[in-house]
mmJSON file of the N, C-alpha and C atoms, coordinates in Angstrom:
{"data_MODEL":{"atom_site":{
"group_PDB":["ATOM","ATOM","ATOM","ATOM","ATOM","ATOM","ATOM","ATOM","ATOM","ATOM","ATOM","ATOM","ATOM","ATOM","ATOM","ATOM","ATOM","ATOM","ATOM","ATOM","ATOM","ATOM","ATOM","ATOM","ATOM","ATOM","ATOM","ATOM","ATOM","ATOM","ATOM","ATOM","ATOM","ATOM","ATOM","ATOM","ATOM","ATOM","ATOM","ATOM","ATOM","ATOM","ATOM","ATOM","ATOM","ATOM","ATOM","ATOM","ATOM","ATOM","ATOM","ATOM","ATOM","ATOM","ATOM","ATOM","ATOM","ATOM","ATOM","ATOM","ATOM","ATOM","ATOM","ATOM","ATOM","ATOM","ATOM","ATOM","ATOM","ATOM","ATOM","ATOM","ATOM","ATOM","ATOM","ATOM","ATOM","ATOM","ATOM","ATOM","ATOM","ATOM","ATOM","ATOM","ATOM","ATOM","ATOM","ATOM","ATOM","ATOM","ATOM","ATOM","ATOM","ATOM","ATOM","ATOM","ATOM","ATOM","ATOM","ATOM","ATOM","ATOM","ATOM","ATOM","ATOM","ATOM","ATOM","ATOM","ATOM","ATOM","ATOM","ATOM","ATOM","ATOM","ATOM","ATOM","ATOM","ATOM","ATOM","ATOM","ATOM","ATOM","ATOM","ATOM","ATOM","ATOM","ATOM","ATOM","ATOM","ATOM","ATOM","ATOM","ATOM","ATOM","ATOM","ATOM","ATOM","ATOM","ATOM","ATOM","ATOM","ATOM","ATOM","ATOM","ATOM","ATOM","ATOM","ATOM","ATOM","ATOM","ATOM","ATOM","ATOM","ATOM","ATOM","ATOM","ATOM","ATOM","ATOM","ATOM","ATOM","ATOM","ATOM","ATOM","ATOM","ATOM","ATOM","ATOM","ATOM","ATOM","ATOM","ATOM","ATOM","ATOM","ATOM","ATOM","ATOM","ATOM","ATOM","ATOM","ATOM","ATOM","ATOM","ATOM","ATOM","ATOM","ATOM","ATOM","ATOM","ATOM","ATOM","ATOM","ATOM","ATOM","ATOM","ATOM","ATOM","ATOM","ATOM","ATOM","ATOM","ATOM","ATOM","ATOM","ATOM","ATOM","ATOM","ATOM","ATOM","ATOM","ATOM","ATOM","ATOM","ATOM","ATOM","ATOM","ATOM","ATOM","ATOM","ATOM","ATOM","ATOM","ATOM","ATOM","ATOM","ATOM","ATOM","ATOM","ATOM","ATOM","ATOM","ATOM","ATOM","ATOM"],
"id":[1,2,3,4,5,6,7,8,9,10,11,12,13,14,15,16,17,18,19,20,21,22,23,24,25,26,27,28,29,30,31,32,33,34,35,36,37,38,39,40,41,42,43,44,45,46,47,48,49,50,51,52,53,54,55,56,57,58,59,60,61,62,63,64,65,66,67,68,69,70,71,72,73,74,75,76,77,78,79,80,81,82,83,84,85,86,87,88,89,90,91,92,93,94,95,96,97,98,99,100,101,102,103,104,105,106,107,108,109,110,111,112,113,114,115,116,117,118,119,120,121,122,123,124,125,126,127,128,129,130,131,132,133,134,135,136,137,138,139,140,141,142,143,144,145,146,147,148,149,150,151,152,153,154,155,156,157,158,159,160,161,162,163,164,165,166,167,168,169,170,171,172,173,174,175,176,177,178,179,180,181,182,183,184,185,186,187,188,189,190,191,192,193,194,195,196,197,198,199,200,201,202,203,204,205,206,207,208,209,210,211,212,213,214,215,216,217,218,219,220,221,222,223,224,225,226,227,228,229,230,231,232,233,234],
"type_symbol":["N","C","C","N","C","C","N","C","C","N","C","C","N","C","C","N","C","C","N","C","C","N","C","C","N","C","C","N","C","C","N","C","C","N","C","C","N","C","C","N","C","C","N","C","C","N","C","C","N","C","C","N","C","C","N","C","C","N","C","C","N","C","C","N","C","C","N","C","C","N","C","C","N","C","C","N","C","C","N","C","C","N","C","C","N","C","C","N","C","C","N","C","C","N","C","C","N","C","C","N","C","C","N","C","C","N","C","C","N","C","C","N","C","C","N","C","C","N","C","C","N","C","C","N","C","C","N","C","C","N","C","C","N","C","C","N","C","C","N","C","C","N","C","C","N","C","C","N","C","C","N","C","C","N","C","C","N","C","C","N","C","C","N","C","C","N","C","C","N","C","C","N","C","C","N","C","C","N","C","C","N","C","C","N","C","C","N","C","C","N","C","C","N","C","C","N","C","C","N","C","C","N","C","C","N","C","C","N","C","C","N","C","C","N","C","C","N","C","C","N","C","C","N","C","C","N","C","C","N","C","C","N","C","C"],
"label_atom_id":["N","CA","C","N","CA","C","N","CA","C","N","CA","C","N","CA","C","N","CA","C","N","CA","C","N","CA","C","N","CA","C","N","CA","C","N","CA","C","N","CA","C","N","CA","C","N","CA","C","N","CA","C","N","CA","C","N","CA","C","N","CA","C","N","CA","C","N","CA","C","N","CA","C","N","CA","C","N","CA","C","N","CA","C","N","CA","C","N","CA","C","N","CA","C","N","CA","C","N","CA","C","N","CA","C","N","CA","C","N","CA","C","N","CA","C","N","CA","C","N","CA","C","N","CA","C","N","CA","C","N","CA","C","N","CA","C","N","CA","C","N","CA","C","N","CA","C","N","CA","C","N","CA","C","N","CA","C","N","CA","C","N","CA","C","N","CA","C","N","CA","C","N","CA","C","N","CA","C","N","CA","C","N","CA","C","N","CA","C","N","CA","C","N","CA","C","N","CA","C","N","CA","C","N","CA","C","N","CA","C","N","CA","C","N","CA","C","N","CA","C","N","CA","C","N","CA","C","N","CA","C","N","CA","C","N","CA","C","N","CA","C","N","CA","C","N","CA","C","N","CA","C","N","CA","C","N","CA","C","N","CA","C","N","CA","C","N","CA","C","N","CA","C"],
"label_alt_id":[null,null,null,null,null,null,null,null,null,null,null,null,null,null,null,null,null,null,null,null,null,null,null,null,null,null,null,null,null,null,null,null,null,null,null,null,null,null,null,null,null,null,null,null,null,null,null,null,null,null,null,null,null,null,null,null,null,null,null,null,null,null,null,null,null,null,null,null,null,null,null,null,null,null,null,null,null,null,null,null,null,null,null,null,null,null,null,null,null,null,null,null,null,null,null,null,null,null,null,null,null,null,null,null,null,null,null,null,null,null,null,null,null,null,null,null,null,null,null,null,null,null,null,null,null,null,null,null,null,null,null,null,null,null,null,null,null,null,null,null,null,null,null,null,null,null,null,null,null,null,null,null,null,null,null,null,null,null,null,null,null,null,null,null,null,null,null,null,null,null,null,null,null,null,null,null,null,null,null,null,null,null,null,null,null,null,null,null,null,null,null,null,null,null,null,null,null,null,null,null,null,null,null,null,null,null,null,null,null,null,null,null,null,null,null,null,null,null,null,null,null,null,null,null,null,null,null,null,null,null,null,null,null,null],
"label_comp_id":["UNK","UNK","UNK","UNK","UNK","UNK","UNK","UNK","UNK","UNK","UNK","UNK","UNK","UNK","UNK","UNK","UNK","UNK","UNK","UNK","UNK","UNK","UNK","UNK","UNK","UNK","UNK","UNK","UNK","UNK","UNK","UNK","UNK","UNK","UNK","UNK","UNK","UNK","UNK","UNK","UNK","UNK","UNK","UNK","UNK","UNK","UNK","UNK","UNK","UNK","UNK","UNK","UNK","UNK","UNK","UNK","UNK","UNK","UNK","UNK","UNK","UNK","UNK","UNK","UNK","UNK","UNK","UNK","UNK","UNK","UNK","UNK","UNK","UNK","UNK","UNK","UNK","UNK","UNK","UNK","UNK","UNK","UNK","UNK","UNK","UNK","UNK","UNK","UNK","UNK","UNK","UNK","UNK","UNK","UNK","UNK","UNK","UNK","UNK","UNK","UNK","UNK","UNK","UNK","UNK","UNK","UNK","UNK","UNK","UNK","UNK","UNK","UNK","UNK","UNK","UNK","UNK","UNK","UNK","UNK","UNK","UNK","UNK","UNK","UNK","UNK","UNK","UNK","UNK","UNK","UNK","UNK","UNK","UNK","UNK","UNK","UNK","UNK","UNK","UNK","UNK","UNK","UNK","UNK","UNK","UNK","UNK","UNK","UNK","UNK","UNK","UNK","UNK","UNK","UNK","UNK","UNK","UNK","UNK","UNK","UNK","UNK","UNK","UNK","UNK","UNK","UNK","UNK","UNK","UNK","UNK","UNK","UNK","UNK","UNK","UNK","UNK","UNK","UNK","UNK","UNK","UNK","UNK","UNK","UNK","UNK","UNK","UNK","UNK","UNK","UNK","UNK","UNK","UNK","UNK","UNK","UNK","UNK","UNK","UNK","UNK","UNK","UNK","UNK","UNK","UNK","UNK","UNK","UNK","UNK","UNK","UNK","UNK","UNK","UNK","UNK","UNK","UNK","UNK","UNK","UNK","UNK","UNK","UNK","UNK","UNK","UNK","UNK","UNK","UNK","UNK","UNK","UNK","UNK"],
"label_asym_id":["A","A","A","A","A","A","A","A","A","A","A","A","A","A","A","A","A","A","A","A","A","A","A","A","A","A","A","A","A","A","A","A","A","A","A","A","A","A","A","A","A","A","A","A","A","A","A","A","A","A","A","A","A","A","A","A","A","A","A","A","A","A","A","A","A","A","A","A","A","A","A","A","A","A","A","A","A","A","A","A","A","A","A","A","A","A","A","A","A","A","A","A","A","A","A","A","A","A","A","A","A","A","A","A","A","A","A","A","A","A","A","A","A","A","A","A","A","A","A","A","A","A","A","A","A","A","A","A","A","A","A","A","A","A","A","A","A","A","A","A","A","A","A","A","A","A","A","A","A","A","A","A","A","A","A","A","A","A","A","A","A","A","A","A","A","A","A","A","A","A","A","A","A","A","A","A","A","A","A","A","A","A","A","A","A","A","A","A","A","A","A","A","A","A","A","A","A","A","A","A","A","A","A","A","A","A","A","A","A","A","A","A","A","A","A","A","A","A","A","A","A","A","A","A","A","A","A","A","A","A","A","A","A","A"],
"label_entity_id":["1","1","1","1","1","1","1","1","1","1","1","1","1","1","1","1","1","1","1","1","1","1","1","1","1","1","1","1","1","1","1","1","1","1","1","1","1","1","1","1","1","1","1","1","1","1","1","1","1","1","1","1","1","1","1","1","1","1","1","1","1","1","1","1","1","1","1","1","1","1","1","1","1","1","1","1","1","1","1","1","1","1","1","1","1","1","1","1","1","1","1","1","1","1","1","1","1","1","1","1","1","1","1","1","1","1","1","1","1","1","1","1","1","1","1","1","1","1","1","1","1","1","1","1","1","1","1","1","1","1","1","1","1","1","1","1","1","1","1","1","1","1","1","1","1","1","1","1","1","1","1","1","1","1","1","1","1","1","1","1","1","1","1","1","1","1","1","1","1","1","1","1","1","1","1","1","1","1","1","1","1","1","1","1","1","1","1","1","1","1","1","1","1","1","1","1","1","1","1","1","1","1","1","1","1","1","1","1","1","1","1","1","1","1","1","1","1","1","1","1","1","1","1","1","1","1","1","1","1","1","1","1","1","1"],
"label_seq_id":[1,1,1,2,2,2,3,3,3,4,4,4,5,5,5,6,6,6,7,7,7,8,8,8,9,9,9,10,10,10,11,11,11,12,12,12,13,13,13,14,14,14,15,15,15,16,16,16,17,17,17,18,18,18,19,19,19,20,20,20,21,21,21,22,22,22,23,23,23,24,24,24,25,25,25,26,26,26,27,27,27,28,28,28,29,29,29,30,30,30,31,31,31,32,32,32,33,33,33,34,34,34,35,35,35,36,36,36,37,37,37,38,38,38,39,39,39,40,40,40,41,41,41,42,42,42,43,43,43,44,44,44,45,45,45,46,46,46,47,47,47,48,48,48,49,49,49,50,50,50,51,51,51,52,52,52,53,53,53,54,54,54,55,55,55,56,56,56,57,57,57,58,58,58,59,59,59,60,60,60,61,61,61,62,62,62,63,63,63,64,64,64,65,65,65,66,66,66,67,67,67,68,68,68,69,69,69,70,70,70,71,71,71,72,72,72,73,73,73,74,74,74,75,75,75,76,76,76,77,77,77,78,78,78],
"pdbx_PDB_ins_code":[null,null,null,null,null,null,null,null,null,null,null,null,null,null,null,null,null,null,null,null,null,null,null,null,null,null,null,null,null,null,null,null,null,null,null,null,null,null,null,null,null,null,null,null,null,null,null,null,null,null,null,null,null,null,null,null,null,null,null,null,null,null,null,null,null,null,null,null,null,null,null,null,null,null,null,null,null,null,null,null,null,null,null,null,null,null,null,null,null,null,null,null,null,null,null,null,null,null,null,null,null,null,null,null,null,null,null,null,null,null,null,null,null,null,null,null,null,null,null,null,null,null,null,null,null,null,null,null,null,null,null,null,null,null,null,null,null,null,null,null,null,null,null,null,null,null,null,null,null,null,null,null,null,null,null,null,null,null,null,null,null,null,null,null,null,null,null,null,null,null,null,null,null,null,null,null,null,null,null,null,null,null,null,null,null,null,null,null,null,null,null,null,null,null,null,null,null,null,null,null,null,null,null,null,null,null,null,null,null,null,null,null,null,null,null,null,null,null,null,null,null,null,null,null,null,null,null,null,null,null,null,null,null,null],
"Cartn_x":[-0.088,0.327,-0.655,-0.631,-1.505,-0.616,0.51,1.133,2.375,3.386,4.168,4.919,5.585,6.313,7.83,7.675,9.421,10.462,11.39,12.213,11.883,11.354,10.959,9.994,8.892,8.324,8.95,9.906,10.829,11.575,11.954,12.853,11.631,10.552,9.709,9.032,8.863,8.709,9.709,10.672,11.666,11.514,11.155,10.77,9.367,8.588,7.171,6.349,6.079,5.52,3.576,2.942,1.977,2.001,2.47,2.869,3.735,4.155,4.996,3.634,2.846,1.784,1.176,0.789,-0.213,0.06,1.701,2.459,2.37,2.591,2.631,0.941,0.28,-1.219,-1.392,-1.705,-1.414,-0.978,0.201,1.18,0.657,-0.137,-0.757,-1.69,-2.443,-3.57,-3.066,-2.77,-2.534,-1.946,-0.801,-0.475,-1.352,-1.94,-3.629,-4.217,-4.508,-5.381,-4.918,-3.457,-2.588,-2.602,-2.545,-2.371,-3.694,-4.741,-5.759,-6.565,-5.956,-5.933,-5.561,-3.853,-2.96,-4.452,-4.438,-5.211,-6.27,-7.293,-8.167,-7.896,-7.118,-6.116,-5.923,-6.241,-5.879,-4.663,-3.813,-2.448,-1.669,-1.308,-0.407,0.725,1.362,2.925,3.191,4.609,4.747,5.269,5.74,6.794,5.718,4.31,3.614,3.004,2.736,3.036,3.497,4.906,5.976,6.063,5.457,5.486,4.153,3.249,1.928,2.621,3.676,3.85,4.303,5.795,6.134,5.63,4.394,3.937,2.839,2.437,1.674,2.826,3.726,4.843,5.204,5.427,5.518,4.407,3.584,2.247,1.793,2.181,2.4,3.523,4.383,5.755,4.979,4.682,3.908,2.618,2.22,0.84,1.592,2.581,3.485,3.617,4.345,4.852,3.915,2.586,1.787,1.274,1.381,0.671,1.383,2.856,4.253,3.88,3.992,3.485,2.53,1.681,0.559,0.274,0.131,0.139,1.892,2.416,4.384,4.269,4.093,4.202,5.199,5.81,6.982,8.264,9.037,10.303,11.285,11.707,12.198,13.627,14.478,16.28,15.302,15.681,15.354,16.277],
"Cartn_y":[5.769,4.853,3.692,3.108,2.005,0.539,0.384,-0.802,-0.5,-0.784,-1.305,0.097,0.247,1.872,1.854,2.687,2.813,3.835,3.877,4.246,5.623,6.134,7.571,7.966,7.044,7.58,7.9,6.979,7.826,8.397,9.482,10.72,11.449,11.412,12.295,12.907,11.771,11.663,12.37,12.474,13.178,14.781,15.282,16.739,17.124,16.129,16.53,16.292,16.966,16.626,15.82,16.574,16.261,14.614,14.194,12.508,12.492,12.192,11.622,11.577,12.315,11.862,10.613,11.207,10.318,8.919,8.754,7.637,6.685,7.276,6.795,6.049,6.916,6.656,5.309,5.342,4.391,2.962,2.948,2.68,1.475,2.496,1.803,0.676,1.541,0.603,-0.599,-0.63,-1.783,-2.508,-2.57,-3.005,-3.551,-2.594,-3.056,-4.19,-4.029,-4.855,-6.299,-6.323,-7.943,-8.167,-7.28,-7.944,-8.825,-7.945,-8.489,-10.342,-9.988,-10.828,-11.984,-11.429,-13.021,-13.446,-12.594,-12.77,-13.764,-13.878,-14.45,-15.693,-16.092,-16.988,-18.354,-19.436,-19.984,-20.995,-20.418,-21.537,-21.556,-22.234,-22.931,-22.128,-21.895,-22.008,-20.731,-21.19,-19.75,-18.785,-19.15,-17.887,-17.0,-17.337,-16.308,-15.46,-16.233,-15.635,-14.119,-14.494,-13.265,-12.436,-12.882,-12.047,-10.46,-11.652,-10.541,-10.223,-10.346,-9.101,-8.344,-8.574,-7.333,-6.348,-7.105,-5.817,-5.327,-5.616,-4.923,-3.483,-4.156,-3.028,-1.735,-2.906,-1.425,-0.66,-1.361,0.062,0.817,0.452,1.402,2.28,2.141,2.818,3.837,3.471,4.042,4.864,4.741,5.736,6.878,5.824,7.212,8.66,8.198,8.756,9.647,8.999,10.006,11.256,10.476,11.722,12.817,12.517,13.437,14.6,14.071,14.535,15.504,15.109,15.669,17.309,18.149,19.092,19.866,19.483,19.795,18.606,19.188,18.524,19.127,20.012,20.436,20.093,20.111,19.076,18.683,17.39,17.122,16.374,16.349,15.262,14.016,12.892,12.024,10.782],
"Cartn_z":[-11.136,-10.085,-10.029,-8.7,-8.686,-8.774,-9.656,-9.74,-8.899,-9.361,-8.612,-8.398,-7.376,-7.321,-8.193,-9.117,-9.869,-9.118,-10.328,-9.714,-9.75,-11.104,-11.548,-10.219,-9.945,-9.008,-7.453,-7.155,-6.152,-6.34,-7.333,-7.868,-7.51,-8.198,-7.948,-6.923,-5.923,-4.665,-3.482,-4.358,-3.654,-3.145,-4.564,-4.74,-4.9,-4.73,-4.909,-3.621,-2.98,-1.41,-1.723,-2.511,-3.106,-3.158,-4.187,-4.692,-4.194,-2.846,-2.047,-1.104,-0.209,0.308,-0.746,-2.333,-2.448,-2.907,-3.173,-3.061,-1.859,-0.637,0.583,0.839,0.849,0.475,0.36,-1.244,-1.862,-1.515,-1.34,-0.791,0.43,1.292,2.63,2.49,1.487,1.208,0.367,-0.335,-1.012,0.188,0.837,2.419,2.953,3.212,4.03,3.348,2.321,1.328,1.611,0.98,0.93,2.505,3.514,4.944,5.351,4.642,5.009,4.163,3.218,2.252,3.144,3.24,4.137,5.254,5.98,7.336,6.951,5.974,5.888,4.932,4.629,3.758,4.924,5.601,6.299,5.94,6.974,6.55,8.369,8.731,10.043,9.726,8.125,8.357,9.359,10.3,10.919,10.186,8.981,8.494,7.466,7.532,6.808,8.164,9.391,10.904,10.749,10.182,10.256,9.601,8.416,7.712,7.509,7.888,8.178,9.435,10.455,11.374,11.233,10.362,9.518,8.862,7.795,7.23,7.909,9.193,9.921,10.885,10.752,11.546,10.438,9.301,7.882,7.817,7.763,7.738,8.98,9.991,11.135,10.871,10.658,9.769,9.109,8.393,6.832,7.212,8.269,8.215,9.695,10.24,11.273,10.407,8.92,7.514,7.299,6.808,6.497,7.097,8.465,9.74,10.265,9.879,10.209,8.903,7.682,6.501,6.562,6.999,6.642,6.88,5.697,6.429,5.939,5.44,5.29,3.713,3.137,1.596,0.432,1.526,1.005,0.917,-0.505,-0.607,0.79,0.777,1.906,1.308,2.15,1.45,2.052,1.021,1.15,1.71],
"occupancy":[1.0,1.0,1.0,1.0,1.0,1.0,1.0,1.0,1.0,1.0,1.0,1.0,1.0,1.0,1.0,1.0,1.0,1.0,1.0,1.0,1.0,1.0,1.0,1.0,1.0,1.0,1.0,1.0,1.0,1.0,1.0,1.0,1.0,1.0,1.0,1.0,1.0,1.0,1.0,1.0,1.0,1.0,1.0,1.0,1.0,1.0,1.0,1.0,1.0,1.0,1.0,1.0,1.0,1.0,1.0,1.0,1.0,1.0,1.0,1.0,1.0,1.0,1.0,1.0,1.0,1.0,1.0,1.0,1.0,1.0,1.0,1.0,1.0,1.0,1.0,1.0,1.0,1.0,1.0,1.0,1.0,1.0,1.0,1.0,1.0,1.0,1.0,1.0,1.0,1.0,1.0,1.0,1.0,1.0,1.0,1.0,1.0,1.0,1.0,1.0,1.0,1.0,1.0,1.0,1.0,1.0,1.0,1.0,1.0,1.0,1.0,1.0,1.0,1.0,1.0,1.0,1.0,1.0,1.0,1.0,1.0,1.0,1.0,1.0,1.0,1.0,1.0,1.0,1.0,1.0,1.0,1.0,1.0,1.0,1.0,1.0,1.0,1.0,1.0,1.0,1.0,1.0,1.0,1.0,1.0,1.0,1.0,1.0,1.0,1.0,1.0,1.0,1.0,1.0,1.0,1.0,1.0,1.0,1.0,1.0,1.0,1.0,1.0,1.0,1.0,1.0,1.0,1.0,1.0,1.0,1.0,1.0,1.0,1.0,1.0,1.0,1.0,1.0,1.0,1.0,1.0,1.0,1.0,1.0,1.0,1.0,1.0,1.0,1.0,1.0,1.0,1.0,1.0,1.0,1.0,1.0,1.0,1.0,1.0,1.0,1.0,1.0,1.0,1.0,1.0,1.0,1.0,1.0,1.0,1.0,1.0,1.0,1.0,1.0,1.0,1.0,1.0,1.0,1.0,1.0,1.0,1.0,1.0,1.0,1.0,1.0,1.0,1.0,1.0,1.0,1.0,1.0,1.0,1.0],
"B_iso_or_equiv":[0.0,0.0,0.0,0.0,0.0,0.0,0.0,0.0,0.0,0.0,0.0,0.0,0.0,0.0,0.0,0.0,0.0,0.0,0.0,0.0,0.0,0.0,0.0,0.0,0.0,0.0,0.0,0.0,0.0,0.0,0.0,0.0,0.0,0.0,0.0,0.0,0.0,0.0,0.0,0.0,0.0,0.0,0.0,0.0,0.0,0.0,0.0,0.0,0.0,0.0,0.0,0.0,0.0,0.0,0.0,0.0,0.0,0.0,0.0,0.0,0.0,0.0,0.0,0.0,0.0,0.0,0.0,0.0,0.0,0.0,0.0,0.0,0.0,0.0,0.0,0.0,0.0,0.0,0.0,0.0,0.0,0.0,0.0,0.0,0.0,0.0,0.0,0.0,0.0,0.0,0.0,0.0,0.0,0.0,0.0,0.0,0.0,0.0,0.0,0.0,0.0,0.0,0.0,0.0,0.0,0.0,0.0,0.0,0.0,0.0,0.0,0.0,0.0,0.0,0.0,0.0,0.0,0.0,0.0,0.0,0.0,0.0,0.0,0.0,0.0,0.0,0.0,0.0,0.0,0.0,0.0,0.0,0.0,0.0,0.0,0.0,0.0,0.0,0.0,0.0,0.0,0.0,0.0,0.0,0.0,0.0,0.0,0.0,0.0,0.0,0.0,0.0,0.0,0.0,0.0,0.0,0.0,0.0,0.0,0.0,0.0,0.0,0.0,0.0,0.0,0.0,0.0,0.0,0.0,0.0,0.0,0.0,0.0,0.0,0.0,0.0,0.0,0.0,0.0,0.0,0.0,0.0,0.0,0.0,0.0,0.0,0.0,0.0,0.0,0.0,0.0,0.0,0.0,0.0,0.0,0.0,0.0,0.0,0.0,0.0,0.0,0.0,0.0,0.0,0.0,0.0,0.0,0.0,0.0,0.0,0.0,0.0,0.0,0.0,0.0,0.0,0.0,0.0,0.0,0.0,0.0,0.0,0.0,0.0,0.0,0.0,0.0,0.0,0.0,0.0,0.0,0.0,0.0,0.0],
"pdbx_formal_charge":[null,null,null,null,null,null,null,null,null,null,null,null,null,null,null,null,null,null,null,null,null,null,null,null,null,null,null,null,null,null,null,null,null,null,null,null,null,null,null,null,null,null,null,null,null,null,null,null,null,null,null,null,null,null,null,null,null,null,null,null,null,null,null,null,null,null,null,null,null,null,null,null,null,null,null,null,null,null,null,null,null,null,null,null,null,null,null,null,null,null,null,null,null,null,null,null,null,null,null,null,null,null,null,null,null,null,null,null,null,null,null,null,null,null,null,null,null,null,null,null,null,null,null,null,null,null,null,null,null,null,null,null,null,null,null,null,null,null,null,null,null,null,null,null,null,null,null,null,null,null,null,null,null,null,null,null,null,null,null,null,null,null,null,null,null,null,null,null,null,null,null,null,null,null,null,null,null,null,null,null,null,null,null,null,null,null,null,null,null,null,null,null,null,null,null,null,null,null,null,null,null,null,null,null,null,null,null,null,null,null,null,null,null,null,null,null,null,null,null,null,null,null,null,null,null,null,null,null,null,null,null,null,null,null],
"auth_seq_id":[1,1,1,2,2,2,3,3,3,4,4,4,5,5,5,6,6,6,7,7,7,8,8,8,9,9,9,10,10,10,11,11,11,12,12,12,13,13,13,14,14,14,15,15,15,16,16,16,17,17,17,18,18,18,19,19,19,20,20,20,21,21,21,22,22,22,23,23,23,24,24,24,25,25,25,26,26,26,27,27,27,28,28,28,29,29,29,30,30,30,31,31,31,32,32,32,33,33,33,34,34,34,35,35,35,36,36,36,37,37,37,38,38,38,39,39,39,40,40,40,41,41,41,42,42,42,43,43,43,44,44,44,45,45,45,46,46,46,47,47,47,48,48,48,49,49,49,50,50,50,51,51,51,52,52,52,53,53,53,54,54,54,55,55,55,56,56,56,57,57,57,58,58,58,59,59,59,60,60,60,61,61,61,62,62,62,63,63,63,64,64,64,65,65,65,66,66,66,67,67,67,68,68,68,69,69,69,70,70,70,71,71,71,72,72,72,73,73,73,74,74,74,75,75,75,76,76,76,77,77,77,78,78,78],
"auth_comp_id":["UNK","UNK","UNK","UNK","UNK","UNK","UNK","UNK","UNK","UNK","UNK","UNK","UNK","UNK","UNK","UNK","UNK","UNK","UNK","UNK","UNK","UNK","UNK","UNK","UNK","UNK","UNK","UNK","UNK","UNK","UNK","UNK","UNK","UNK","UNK","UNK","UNK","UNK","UNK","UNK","UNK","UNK","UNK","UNK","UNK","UNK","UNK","UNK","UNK","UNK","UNK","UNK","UNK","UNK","UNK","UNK","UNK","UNK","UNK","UNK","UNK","UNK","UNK","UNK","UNK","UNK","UNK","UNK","UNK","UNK","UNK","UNK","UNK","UNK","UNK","UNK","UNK","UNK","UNK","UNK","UNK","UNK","UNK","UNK","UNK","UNK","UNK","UNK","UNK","UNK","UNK","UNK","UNK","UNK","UNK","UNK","UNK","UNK","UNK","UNK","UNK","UNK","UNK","UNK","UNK","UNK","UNK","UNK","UNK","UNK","UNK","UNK","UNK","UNK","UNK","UNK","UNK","UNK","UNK","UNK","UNK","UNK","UNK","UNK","UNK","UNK","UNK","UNK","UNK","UNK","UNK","UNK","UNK","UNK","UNK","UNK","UNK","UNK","UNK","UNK","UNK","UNK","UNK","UNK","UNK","UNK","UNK","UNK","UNK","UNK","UNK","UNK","UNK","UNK","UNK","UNK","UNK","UNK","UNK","UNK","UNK","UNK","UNK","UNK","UNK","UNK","UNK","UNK","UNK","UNK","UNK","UNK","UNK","UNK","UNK","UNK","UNK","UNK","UNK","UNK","UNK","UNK","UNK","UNK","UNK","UNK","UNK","UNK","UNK","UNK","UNK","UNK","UNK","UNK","UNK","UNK","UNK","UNK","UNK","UNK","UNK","UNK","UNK","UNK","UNK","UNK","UNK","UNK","UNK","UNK","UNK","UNK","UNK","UNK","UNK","UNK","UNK","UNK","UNK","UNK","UNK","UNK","UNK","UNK","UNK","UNK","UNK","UNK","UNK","UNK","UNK","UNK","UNK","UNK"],
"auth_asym_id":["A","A","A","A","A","A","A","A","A","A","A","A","A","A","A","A","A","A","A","A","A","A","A","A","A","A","A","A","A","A","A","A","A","A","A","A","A","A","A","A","A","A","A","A","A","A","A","A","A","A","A","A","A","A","A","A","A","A","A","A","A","A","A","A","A","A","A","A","A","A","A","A","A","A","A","A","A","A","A","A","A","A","A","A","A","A","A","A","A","A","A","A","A","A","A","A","A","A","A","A","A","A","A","A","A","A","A","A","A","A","A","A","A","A","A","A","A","A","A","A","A","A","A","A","A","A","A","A","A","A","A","A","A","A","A","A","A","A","A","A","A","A","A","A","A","A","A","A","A","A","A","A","A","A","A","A","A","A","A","A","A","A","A","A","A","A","A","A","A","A","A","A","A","A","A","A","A","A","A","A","A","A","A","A","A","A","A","A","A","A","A","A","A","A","A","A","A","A","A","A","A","A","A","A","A","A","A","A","A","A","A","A","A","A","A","A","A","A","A","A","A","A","A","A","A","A","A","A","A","A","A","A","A","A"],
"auth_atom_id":["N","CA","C","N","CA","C","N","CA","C","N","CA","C","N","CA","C","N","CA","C","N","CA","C","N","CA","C","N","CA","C","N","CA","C","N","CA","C","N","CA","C","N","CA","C","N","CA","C","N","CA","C","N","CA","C","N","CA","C","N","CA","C","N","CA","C","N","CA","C","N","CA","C","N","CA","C","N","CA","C","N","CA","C","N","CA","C","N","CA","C","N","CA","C","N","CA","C","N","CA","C","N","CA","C","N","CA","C","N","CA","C","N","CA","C","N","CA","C","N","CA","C","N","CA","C","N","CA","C","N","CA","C","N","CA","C","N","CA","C","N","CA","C","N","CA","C","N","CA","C","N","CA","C","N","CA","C","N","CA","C","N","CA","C","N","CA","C","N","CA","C","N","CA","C","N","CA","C","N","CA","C","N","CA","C","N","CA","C","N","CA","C","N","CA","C","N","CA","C","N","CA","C","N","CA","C","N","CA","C","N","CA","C","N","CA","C","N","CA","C","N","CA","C","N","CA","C","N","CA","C","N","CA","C","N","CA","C","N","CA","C","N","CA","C","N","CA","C","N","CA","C","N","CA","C","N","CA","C","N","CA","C","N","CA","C","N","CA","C","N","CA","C"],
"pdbx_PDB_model_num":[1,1,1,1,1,1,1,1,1,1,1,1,1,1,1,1,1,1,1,1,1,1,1,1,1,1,1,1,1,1,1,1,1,1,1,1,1,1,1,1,1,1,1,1,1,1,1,1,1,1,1,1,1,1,1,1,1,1,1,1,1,1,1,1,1,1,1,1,1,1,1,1,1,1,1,1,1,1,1,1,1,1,1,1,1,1,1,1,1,1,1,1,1,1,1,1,1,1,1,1,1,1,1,1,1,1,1,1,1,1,1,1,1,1,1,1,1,1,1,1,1,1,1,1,1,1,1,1,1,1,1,1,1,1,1,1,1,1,1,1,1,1,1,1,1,1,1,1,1,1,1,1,1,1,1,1,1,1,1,1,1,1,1,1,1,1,1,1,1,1,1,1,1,1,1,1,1,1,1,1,1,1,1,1,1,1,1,1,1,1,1,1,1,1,1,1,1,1,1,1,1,1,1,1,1,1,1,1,1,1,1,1,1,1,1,1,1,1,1,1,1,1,1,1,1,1,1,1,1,1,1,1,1,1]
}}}
């Protein structure tokens, strides 16, 4: 992992509770990383505004994910 998520990796993710945590993981951080990135990036426009609010809402999403997870890494319907 590390680049971009495929498709194989969400088949796998499907049935693998393990790498589906460490997908999600992953996942966050890089999130984190580019949010933080934008953040210190100075620009006016509003629509990058929106966009770092969104993916501040996805990774609240996304670490809800992990914490439900955590602990139940056993196959789930996706």
């Amino acid at each position: 992992m590390g680049g971009m998520v495929t498709e194989e990796d969400l088949v796998r993710a499907r049935t693998d509770g393990v790498f589906r945590q460490k997908l999600m993981a992953e996942s966050l951080d890089r999130l984190l990383g580019l949010l933080n990135q934008m953040r210190r990036t100075p620009d006016e426009n509003p629509t990058r505004a929106l966009q770092i609010r969104e993916g501040v809402d996805l990774a609240v999403k996304l670490a809800d994910r992990l914490q439900q997870n955590d602990g139940n890494s056993g196959p789930r319907a996706a």
